[in-house]
TITORLO-194497 format. One record per residue: x, y, z of N, C-alpha, C, O in turn. Coordinates in Angstrom, 2 decimals, decimal comma. Each point is the difference from the previous one (the first is absolute). Example, Ala and Ser with C-alpha at 12.3 -4.5 7.8 and 13.67 -1.06 7.14 Angstrom:
2
     n.xx     n.yy     n.zz    ca.xx    ca.yy    ca.zz     c.xx     c.yy     c.zz     o.xx     o.yy     o.zz
    13,19    -5,69     7,80    -0,89     1,19     0,00     0,90     1,20     0,00     1,04    -0,02     0,66
    -1,39     1,07    -1,38     0,82     1,19     0,06    -0,77     1,09     0,73     0,51     1,11     0,17
***
This chain:
148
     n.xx     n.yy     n.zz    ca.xx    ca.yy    ca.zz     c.xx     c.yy     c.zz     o.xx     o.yy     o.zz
   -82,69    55,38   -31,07     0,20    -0,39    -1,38     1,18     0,79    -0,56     0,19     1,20     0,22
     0,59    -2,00    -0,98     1,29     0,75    -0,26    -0,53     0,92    -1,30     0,72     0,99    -0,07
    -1,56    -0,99    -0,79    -0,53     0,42    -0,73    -0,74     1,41    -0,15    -1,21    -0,20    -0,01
     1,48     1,42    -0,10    -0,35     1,08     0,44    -0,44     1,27    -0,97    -0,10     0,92     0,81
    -0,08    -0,60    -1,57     0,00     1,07    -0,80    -0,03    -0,54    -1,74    -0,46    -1,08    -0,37
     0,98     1,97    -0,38    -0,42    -0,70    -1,34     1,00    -1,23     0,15     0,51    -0,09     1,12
    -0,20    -0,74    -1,91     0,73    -1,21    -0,59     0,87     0,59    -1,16    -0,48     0,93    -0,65
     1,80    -1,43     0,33     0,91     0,34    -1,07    -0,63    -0,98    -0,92    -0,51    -1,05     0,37
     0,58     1,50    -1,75    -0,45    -1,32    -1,27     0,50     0,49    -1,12     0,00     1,18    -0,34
     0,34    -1,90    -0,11     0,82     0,22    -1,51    -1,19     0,51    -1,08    -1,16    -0,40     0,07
     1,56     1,17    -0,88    -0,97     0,29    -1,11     0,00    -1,13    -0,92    -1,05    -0,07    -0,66
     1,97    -0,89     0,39    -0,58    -1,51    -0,60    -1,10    -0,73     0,51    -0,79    -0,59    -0,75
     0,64     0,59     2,58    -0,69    -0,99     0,23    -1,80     1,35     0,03    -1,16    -0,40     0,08
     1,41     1,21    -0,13    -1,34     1,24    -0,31    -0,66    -0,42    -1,33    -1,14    -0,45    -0,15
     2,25     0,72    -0,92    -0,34     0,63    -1,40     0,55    -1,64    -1,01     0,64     0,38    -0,98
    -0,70    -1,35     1,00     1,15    -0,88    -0,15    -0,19    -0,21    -1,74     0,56    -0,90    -0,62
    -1,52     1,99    -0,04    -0,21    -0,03    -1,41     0,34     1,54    -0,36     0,21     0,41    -1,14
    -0,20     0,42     2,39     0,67     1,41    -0,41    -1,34     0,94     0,28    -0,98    -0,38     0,63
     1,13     1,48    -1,14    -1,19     0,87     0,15     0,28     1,05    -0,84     1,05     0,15    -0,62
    -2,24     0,76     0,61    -0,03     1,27    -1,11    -0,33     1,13     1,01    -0,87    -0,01     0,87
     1,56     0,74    -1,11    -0,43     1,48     0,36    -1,54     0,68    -0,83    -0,29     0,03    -1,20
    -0,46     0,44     2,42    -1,15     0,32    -0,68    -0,76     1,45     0,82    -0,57    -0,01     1,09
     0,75     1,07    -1,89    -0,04     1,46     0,44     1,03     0,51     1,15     1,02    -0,63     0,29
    -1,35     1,67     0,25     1,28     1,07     0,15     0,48    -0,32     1,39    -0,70    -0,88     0,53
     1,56     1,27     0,13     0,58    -0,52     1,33    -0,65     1,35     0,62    -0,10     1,08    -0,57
    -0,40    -1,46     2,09    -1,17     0,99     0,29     0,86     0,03     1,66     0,44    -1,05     0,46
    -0,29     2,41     0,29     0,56    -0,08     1,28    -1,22    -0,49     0,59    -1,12     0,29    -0,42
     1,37    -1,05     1,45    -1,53    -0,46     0,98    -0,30     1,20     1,38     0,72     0,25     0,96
    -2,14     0,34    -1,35    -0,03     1,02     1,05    -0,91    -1,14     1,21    -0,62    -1,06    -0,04
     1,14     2,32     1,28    -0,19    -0,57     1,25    -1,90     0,88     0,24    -0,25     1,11     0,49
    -0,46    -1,87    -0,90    -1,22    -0,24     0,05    -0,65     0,81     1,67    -0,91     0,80     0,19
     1,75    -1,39     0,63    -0,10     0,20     1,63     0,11     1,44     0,47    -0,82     0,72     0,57
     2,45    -0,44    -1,10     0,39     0,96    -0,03    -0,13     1,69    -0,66     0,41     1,12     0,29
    -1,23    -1,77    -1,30    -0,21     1,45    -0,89    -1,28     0,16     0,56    -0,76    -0,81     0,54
     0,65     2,29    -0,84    -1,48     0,30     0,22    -0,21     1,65    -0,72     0,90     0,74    -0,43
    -2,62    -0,44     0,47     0,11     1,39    -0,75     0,75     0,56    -0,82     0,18     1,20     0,22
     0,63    -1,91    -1,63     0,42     0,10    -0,79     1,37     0,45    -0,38     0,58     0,59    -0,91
    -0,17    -1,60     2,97     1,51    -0,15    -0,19     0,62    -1,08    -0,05     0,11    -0,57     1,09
     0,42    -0,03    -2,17     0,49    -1,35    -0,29     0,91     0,03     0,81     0,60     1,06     0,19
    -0,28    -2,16     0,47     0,82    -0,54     0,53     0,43    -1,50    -0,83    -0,90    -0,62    -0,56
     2,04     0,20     0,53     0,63    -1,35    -0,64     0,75    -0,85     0,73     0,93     0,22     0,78
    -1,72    -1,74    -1,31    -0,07    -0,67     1,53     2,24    -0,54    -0,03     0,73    -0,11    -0,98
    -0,39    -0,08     2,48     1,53    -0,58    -0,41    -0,32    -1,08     0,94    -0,76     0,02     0,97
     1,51    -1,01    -1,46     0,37    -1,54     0,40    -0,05     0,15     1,82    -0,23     1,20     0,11
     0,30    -1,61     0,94    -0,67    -0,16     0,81     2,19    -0,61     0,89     0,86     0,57     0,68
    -1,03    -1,82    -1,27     1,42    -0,16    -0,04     1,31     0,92    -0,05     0,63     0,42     0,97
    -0,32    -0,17    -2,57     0,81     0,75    -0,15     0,01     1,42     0,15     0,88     0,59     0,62
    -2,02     0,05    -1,29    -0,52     1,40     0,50    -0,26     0,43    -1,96    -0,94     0,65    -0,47
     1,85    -1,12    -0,14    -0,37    -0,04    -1,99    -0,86     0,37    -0,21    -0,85    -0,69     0,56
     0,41     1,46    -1,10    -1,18     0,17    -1,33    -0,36    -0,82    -0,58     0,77    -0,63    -0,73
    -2,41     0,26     0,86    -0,25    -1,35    -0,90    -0,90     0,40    -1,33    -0,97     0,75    -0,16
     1,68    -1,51    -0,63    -0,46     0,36    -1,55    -0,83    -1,18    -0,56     0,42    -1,11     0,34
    -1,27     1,12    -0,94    -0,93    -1,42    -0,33     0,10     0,12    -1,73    -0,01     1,10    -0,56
     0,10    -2,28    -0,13     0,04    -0,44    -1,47    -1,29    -1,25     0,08    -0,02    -1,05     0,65
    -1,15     1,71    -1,69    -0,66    -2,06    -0,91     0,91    -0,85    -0,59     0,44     0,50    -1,03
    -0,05    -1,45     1,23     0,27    -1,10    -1,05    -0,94    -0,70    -0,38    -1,13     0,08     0,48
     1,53    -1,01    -1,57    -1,00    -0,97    -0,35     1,09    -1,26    -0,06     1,12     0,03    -0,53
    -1,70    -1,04     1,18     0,70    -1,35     0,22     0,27    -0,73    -0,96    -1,01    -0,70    -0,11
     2,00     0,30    -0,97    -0,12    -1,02    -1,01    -0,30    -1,07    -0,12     0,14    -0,72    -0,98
    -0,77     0,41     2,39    -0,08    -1,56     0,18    -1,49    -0,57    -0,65    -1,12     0,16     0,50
     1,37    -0,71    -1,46    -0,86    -0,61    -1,01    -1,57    -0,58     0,39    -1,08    -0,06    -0,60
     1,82    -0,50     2,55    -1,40    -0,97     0,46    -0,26     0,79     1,09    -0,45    -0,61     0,97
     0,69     2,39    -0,78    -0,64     0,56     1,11    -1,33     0,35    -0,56    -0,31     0,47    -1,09
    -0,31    -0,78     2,00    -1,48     0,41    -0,29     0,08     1,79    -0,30     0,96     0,69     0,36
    -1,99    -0,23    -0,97    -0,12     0,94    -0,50    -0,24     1,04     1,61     0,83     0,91     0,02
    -1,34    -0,91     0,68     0,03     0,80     1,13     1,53     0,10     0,99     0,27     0,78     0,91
     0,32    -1,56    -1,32     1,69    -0,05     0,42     0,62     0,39    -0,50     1,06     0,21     0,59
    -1,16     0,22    -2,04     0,98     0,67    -1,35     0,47     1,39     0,96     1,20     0,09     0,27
    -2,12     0,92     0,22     0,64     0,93     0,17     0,24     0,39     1,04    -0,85    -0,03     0,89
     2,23     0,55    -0,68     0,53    -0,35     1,49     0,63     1,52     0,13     0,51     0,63    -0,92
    -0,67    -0,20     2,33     0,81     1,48     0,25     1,22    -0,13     0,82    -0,04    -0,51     1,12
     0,82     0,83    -1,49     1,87    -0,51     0,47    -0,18     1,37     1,36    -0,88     0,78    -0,37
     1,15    -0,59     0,99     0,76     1,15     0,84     1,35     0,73     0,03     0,58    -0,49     0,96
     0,03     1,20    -1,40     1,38    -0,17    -0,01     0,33     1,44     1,07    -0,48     1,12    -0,08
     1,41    -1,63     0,97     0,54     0,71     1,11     1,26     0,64    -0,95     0,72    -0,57    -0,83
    -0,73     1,81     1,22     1,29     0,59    -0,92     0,09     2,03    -0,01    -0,80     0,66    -0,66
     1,82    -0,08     1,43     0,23     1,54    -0,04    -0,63     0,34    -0,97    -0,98     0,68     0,31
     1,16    -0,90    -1,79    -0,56     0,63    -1,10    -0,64    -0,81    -1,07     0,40    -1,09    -0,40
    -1,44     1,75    -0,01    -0,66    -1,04    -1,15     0,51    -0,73    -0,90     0,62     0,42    -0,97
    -0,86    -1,62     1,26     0,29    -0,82    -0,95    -0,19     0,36    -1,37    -0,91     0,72    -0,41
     1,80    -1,26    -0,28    -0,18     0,66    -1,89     0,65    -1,07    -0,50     1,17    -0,38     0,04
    -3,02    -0,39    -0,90    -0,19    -1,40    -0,75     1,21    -0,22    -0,98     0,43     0,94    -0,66
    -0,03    -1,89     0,61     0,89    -0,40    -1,56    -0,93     0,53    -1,19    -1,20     0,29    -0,02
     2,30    -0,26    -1,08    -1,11     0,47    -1,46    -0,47    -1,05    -0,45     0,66    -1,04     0,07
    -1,97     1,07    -0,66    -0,58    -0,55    -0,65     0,83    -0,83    -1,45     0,72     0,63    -0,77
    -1,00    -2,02     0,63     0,37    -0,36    -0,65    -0,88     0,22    -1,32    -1,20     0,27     0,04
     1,99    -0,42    -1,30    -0,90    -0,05    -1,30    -0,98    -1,31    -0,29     0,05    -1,17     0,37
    -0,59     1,61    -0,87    -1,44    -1,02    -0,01    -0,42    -0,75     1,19    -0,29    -1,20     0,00
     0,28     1,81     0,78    -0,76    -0,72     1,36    -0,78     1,07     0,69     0,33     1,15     0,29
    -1,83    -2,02    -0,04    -1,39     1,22     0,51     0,82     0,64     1,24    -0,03     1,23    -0,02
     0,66    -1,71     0,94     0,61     0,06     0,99     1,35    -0,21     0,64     0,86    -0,81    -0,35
    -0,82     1,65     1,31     1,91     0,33     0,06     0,34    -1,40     0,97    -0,57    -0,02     1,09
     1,45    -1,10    -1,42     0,79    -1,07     1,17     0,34     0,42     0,86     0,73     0,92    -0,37
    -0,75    -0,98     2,09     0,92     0,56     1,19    -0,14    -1,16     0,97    -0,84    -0,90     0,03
     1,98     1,18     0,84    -0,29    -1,32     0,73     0,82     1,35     1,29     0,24     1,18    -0,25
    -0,01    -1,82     1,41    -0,05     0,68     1,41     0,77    -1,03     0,79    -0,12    -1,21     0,19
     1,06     2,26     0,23     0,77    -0,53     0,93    -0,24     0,55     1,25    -0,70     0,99     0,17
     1,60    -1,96     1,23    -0,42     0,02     1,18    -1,59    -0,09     0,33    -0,44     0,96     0,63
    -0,32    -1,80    -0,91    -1,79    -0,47    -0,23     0,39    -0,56     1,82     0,94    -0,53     0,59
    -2,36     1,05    -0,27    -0,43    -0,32     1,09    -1,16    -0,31    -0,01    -0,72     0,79    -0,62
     0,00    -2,05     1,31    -1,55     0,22     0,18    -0,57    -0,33     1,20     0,63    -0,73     0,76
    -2,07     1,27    -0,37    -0,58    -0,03     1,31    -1,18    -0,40    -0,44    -0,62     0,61    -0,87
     0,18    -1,74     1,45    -1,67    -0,52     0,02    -0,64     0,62     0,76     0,53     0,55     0,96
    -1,87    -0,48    -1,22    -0,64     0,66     0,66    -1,94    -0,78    -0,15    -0,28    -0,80    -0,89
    -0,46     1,14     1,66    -1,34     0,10    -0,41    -0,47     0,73    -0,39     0,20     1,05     0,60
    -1,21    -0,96    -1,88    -0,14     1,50    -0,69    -1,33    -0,38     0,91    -0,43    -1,06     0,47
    -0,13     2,79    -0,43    -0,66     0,33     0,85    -1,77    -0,27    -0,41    -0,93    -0,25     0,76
     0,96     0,42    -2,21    -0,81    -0,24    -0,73    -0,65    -1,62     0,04    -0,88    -0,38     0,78
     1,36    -0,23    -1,55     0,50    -0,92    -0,38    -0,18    -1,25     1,09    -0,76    -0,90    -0,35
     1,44     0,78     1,73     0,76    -0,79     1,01     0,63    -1,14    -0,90    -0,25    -1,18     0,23
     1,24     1,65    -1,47     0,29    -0,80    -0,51     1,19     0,07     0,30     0,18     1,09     0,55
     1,34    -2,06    -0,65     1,02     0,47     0,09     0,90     0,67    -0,89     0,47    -0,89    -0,72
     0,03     2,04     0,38     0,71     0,83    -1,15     1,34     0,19     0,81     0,36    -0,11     1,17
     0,20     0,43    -2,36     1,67     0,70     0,11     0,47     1,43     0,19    -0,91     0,66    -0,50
     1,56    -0,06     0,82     0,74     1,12    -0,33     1,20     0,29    -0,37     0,84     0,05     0,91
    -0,31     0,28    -2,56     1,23    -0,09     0,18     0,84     0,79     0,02    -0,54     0,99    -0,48
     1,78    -0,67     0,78     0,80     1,59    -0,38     0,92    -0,86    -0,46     0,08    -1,23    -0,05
     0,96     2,64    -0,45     1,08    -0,75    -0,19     0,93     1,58    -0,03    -0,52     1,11    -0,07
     2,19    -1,46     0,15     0,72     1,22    -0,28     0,26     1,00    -1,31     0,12     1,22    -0,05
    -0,08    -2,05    -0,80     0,12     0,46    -1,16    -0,56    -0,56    -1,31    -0,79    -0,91     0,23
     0,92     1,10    -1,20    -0,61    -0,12    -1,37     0,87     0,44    -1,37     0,66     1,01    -0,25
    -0,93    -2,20    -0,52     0,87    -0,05    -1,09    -0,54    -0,98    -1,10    -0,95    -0,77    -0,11
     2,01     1,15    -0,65    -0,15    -0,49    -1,52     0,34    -1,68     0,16     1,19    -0,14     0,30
    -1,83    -1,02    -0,41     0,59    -1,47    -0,27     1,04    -0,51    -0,31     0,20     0,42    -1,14
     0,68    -1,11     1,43     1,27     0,09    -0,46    -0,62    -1,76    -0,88    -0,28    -1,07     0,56
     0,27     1,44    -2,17    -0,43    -1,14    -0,80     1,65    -1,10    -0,15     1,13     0,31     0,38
    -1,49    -1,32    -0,90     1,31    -0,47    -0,36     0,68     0,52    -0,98     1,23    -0,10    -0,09
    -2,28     0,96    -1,07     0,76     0,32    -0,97     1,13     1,52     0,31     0,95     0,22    -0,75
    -1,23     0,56     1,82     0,72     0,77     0,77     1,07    -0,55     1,09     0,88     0,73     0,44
    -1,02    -1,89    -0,10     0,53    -0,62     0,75     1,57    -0,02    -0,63     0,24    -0,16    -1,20
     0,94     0,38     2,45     1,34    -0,57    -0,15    -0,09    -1,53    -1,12    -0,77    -0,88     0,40
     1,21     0,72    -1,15     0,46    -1,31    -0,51     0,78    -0,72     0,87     0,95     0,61     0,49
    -1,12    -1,78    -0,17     0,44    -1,11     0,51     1,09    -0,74    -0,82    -0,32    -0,40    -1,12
     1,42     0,21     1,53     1,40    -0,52    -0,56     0,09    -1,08     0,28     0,21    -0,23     1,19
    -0,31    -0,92    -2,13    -0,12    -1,52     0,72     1,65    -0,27    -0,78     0,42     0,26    -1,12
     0,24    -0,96     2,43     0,83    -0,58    -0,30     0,43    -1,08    -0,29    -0,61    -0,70     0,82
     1,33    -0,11    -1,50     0,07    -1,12    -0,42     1,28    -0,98     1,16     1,08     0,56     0,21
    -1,19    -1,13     0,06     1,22    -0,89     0,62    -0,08    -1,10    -0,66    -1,03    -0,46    -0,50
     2,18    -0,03     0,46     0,50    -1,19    -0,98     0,49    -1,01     0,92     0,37     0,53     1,05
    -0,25    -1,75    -1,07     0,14    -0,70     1,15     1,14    -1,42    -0,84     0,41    -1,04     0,52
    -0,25     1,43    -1,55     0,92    -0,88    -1,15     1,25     0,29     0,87     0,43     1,07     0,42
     0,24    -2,85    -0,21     0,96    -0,14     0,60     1,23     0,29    -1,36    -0,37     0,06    -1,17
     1,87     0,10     1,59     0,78     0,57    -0,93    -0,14    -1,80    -1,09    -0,13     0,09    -1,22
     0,16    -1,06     1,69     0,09    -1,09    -0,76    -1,16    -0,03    -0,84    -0,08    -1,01    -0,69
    -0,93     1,94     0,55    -1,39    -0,02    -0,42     0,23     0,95    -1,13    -0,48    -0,07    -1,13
     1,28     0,96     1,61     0,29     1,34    -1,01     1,25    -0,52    -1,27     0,12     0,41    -1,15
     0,75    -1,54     1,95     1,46    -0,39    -1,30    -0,76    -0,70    -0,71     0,47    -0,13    -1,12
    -2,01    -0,69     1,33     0,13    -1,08    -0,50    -0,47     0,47    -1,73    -0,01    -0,84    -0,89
***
């Protein structure tokens, strides 16, 4: 199978209503590895990174309520550090670039779930931040169109 390891996926086709940041970005310890009250912190397997885990909550209007909250992974040397909080909103906007995901069977469950990471983390780029778009006009009036 040409298919091998996580899958690349855009954070549109993940989040395609956006998401909220929800409590603190937490390093993920290596569970396996620590013992007698020496943490160890687990790194990506792949690259060798430090993996850092964030909650979101999904904006998507028709996810069922047990799907709202989702834990991102993010592979990255140093902790990630959330965009600021916007004014009047319960919760901070971020969306994630380089998103990867891996299916899996949860063990619990034998249901099928996701895992996702991604490289980095940031603030939304809204339209109202967005470059302005310059629409140009072309005119297609022949000169006999213009004397007349």
């Amino acid at each position: 199978m040409a298919i091998q390891g996580p899958i690349a996926i855009g954070f549109e086709q993940v989040f395609p209503h956006g998401c909220y940041l929800v409590g603190e970005v937490q390093q993920v310890k290596d569970f396996d590895a620590s013992s007698n009250g020496r943490t160890v912190y687990a790194k990506d397997k792949t690259t060798g990174l430090p993996v850092w885990q964030v909650s979101v909550i999904d904006a998507d209007p028709d996810a069922k309520a047990s799907q709202k909250s989702v834990t991102v992974k993010i592979l990255t040397e140093v902790q990630p550090v959330p965009p600021p909080p916007l004014p009047g909103l319960p919760f901070t906007p971020v969306e994630f670039d380089g998103m990867t995901v891996t299916p899996y069977v949860g063990q619990d469950s034998g249901r099928l779930a996701y895992s996702f990471r991604a490289r980095a983390m940031r603030a939304p780029v809204s339209a109202a931040t967005a470059a302005p778009v310059k629409h140009v006009t072309t005119s297609t009036t022949t000169n006999k169109e213009n004397a007349a």
